[in-house]
C-alpha positions in Angstrom: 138.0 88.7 163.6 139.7 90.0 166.6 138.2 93.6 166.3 134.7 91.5 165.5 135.3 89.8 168.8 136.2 93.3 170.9 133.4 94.8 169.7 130.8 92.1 170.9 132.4 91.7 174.0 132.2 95.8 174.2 128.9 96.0 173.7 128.0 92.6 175.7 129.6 94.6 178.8 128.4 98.1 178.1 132.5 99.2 179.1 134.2 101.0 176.6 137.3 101.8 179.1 137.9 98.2 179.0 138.3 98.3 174.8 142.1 98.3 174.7 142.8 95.4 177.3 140.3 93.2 175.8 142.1 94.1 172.5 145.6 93.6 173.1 144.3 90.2 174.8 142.6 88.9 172.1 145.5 89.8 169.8 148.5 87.8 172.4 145.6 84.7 172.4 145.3 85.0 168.7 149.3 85.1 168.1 149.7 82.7 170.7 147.3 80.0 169.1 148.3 81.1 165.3 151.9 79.9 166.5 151.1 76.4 167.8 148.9 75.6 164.9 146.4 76.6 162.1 143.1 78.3 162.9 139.9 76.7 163.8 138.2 78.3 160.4 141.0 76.8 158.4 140.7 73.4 160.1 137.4 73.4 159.2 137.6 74.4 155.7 140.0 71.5 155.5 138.0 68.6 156.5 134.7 69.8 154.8 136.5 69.5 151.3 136.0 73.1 150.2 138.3 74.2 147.7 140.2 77.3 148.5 143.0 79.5 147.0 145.8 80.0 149.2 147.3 84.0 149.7 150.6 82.7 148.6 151.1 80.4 145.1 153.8 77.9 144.7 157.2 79.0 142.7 155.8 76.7 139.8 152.6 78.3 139.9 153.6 81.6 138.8 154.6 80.3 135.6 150.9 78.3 134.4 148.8 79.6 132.0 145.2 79.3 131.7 145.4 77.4 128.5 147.3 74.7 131.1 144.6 74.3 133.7 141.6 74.3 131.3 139.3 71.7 130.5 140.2 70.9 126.6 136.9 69.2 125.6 134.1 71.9 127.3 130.4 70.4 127.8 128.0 73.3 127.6 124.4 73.4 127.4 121.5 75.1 125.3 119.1 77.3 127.6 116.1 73.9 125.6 118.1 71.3 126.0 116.1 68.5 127.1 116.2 66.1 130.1 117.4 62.9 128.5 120.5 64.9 126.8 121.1 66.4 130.6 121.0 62.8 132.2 123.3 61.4 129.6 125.7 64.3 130.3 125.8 64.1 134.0 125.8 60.2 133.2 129.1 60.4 131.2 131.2 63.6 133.3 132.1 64.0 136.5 131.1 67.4 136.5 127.9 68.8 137.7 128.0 72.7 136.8 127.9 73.7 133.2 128.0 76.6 131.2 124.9 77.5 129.5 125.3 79.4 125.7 122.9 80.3 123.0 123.4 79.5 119.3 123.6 83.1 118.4 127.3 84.1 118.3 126.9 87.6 116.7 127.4 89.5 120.2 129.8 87.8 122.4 128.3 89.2 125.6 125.0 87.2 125.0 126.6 83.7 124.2 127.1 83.0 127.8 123.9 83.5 129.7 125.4 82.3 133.2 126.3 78.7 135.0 123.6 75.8 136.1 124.3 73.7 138.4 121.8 70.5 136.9 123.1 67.8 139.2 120.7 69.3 141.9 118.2 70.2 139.8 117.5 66.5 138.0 116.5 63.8 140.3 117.3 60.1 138.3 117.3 56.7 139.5 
């Protein structure tokens, strides 16, 4: 982001002699405000909700599986499955994205045909 930054303010000025002292400031205000407290991109990521992996796990992490993290009892839908059976699934999970399949098995690559997201696409009252 800094070198993003020194590049628009570059160009903005039409000065590339003053590249290297708008860099190294950019750099001391970007050390400066990463020491006081978090960034303004991770504040914000923060209160909206979304999720996001940290670069660094927890000691207790390391050792998981994914057999431990998985959902045990999958919902899945049919590329036909009708409305009603859609409703009652979004009715009874708390889920909204689901994997869609096909009954044919033979060739693993074309069981799973991709990930809906039906919450958004069904409106019920």
């Amino acid at each position: 982001m800094t070198i993003s930054l020194t590049v628009i303010l570059i160009e903005s000025t039409n000065e590339i002699t003053y590249g290297l002292p708008i860099m190294i400031t950019l750099m001391v205000a970007k050390w400066t405000g990463d020491f006081f407290n978090k960034g303004i991109y991770d504040i914000h990521i923060q209160l909206k909700g979304v999720p996001l992996l940290e670069w660094e796990t927890e000691v207790e992490m390391d050792k998981l599986t994914a057999s431990d993290i998985m959902e045990p009892n999958l919902t899945y839908v049919y590329p036909h499955t009708r409305v009603q059976s859609l409703v009652s699934i979004l009715r009874t999970t708390v889920y909204h994205a689901f994997p869609v399949v096909t009954e044919n098995r033979q060739n693993e690559r074309d069981f799973m045909k991709g990930n809906i997201l039906i919450s958004n696409n069904i409106r019920f009252k």
